[in-house]
C-alpha positions, 0 to 999 in steps of 0.5 A: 411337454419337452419344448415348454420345460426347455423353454422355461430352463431357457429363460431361467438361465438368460435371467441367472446370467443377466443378474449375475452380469448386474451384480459384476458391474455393481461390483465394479462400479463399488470398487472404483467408486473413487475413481472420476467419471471421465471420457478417455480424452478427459483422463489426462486431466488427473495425472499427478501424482502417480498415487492418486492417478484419476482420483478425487486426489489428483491433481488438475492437469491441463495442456497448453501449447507453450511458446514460442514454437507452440510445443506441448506443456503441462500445467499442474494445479495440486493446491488446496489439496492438504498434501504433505511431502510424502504424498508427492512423488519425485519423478513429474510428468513428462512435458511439465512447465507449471507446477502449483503447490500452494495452499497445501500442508507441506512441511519442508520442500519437496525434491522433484526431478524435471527437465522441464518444469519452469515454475514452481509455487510453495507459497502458503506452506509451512516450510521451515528451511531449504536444505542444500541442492533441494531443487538442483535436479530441475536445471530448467526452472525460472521462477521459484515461489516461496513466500508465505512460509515459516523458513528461518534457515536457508542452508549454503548452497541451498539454491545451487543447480539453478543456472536459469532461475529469473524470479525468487521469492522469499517474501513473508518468512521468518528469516533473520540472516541469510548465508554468505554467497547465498545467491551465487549459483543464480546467474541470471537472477532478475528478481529477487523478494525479501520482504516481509523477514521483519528480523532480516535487519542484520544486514544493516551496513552490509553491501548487498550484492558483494555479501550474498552473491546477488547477480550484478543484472539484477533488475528488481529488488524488493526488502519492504518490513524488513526491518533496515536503517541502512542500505548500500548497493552499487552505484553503477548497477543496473537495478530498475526497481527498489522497493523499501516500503515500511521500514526504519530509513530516516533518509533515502539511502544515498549509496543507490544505483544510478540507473533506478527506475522505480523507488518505493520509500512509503511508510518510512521515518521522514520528517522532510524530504531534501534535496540530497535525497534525490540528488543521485537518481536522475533516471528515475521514473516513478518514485512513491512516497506514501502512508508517511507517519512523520513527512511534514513537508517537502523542501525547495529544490527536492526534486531538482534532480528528477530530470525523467520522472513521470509519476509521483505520489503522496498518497495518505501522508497525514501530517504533510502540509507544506510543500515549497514553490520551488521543489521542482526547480533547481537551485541554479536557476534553469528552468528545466521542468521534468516530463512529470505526468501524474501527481497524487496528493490524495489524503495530504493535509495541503493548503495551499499550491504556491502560484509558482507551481503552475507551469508543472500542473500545467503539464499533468494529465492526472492531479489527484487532490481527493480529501485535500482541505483546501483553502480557496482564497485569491492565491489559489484561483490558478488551480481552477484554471487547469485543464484537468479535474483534480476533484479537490474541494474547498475547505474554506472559506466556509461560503464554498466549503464541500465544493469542487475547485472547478465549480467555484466561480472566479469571484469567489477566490477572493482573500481578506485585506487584513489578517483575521487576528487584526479584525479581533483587535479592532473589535476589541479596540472599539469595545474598549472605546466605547466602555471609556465613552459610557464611563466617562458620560457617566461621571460627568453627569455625577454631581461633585462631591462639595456640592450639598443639595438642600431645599426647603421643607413647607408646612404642607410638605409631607417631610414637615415635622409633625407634633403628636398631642395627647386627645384632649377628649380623653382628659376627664379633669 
């Protein structure tokens, strides 16, 4: 009797200790419910910040090997995640080279310390301003995103401590004025973005570079919805990238740097562009002109001075509708044709291409002429002639309307002896002729007013006088 109770005492604590080891994992598993179910190599993947270390509120974080020398970097995405300033810690991981930030509810920007954090993303924020020295503590950053924010101050010194810093965004902020020297710790500054501080007019006048501190090397620059009527930047920078786009000029500005590259004057205010418009970019490579509310048209000689462009574009300019044969040719005469390589007109109300534009399109390797109301008549048939498609189509006259340029036969390109003004003269000229003929006919056969057309009147005729008697069968006397 003593084995079987021994044995029962046995198995009742084997199932009390397997039910009390059940409940201590339940326990477990409850309290770190909130915790990611991860493999020991895949637990560095939530590392920041330190608060929400392996949560569902971590942030993803993955290794790279940075260049050149194939060290080891962090990258940190944290964006969607709603966090606020507070939720962030100033201390970053060591070995950090991106941090993303975006898309949070950040309401003013955070301070961090890194000695090795190279890019930082703010965007989509709703920070209101820059404090002094907010981020002098990462000495190593080159690219600072602060765009798509409210910021309307940026306080002197805001950027000091960011002696390596390469790319600054500031674009779609609400900012109205910027402080004096307010670029000058950034030394080695390549690109700069403003766009998009529609009241940032109130540098109208000013010179850029000398009033903010901009780095003299500065190789891009962008200030589109910016408000300006005015700009002035020294000639002799090296700037290779200008972008102006939706703003108030009613010219080019003609204080530009001579170096420039690339410009971007679309959706601006002119009416026609001249040839003191490009007369000192003769380095330019690309130039855009687009979305053009007043361009009508583009003058003799405008782009004489484009000795280097390549690309051109007149993409959506409604009411440009002329464009002179001797836009690309200089006023002196020599015939030295820019290397020019692609040509949009697309959306353009042109017509017609002079025939002496031919040794220009003749050397392009795209020609763009989509929605182009083209008249096809004998002035252009040199166009079919191209060796590219430029899937233009007619307009008129209305026996090819709809058709491709390339598939119009030669025969076809034909044009009208007299002007259609002069076929409705004719028309009425002969309409007139022929009224005065039958008016004439007419009062010919008409018998003149002193002849008198009598005839006789016989007894039998039905027009004879007729006598009525009275019966004499009535007359009873």
């Amino acid at each position: 009797m003593t084995k079987p109770l021994t044995l029962r005492m046995t198995k009742r604590s084997h199932f009390a200790l397997s039910c009390i080891a059940i409940c201590l994992l339940l326990l477990v598993s409850c309290s770190q419910s909130e915790l990611i179910d991860a493999n020991d190599e895949d637990v560095d993947r939530f590392c920041y910040p330190a608060a929400h270390k392996n949560s569902r509120l971590s942030c993803e974080c993955s290794n790279v090997s940075a260049s050149p020398w194939g060290m080891r970097a962090l990258h940190i995405d944290c964006s969607y995640k709603d966090f606020q300033a507070e939720d962030l810690t100033a201390l970053l991981p060591l070995y950090i080279d991106t941090l993303d930030l975006s898309w949070n509810k950040l309401n003013r920007a955070p301070v961090f310390n890194s000695d090795s954090l190279r890019m930082l993303n703010l965007m989509h924020n709703n920070i209101s301003s820059i404090s002094a020295s907010n981020f002098a503590r990462i000495v190593s950053l080159k690219e600072l995103y602060l765009g798509w924010n409210s910021i309307q101050l940026l306080e002197p010194q805001a950027f000091a401590g960011l002696p390596h810093l390469q790319v600054l965004n500031l674009a779609h902020n609400n900012l109205h004025a910027l402080p004096a020297q307010i670029f000058a710790p950034l030394q080695v500054l390549q690109t700069l973005e403003l766009s998009w501080n529609r009241q940032l007019n109130q540098t109208n006048g000013l010179e850029l570079y000398g009033s903010y501190g901009i780095n003299p090397k500065l190789n891009a620059l962008r200030l589109d919805a910016c408000g300006l009527s005015e700009l002035r930047l020294p000639i002799d920078a090296p700037l290779r990238e200008l972008s102006l786009r939706r703003n108030l000029f009613v010219r080019v500005p003609s204080q530009l740097p001579r170096q420039l590259q690339l410009l971007d004057i679309s959706e601006n205010l002119l009416e026609q562009l001249l040839p003191v418009d490009a007369a000192n970019l003769s380095q330019l490579q690309q130039l855009y002109v687009e979305d053009m509310p007043l361009l009508q048209g583009i003058a003799a000689h405008a782009f004489a001075q484009l000795h280097q462009v390549h690309s051109m574009s007149f993409q959506n300019c409604r009411r440009l509708s002329w464009l002179d044969g001797d836009a690309f040719v200089p006023a002196e005469g020599n015939v030295t044709l820019p290397p020019l390589s692609t040509l949009s007109f697309r959306g353009t109300m042109l017509r017609n291409f002079n025939v002496s534009l031919s040794p220009v399109f003749g050397k392009l390797a795209q020609l763009d002429l989509n929605g182009v109301p083209l008249h096809c008549d004998c002035q252009l048939v040199w166009l079919k002639d191209l060796a590219i498609q430029t899937n233009g189509r007619c307009l008129r006259p209305a026996r090819v309307r709809g058709l491709l340029v390339s598939s119009v036969r030669r025969d076809e390109f034909s044009c009208e002896r007299w002007p259609r003004w002069a076929y409705g003269l004719i028309i009425l000229a002969l309409i007139a002729l022929c009224a005065a003929g039958v008016y004439l006919i007419v009062m010919g056969l008409r018998p003149h007013r002193g002849v008198t057309m009598r005839r006789k009147v016989g007894a039998g005729s039905p027009y004879a006088r007729v006598t009525i008697e009275p019966n004499r069968q009535e007359n009873f006397h």
